[in-house]
C-alpha positions in Angstrom: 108.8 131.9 119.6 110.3 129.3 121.8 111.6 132.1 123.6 108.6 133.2 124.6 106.8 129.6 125.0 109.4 129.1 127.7 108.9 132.4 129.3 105.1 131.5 129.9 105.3 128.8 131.3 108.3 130.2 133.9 105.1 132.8 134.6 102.4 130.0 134.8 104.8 127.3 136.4 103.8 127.9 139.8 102.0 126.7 142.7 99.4 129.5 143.7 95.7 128.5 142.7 94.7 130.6 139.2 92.3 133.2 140.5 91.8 136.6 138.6 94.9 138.7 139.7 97.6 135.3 138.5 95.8 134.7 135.1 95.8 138.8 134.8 99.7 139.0 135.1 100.6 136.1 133.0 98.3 137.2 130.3 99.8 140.6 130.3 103.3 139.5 131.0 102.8 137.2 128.1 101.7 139.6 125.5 104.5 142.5 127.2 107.3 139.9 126.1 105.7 139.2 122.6 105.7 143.0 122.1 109.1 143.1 123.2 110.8 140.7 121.8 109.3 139.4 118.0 111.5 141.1 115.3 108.1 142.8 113.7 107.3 145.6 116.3 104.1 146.8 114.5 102.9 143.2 114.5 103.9 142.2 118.2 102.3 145.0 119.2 98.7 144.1 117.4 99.0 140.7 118.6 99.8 141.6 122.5 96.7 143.9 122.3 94.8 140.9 121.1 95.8 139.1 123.8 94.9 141.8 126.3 91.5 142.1 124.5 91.2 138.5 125.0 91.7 139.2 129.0 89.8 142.1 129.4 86.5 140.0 127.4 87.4 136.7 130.1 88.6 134.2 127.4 91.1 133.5 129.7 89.3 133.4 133.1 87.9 129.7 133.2 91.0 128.3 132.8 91.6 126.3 136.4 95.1 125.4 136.4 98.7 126.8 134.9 98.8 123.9 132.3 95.0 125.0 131.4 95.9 128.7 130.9 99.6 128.1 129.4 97.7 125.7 126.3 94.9 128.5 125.9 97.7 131.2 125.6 100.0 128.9 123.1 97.1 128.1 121.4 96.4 132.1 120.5 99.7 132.6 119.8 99.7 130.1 117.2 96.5 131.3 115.8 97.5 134.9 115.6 101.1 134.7 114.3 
């Protein structure tokens, strides 16, 4: 898990204003390297198309800055593992 803590907030650690398109790819990159890389393949799967559901139904899209976005996303992750 620390893994992947650290690998979101290399995605959201960034200077570019969050508009659709950068909170899009670090949601999705997010739950592609949960898939990939928890031990439980049949789990990190269900949880990364959780995440993606999230996206896709804008729980992620008010989130104004990385640090706004990278505590919604660890905050799922938490909740769902």
């Amino acid at each position: 898990m620390r893994t992947l803590i650290v690998s979101l907030w290399l995605l959201v650690a960034t200077t570019q204003p969050l508009d659709h398109a950068t909170i899009e790819s670090t949601v999705r990159g997010a739950a592609d390297i949960f898939a990939a890389e928890y031990f439980d393949v049949p789990f990190s799967q269900s949880v990364a198309a959780e995440l993606r559901r999230r996206l896709e139904a804008g729980q992620y899209a008010a989130a104004a800055t990385p640090q706004e976005l990278a505590r919604r996303l660890t905050t799922d992750l938490f909740a769902l593992t």
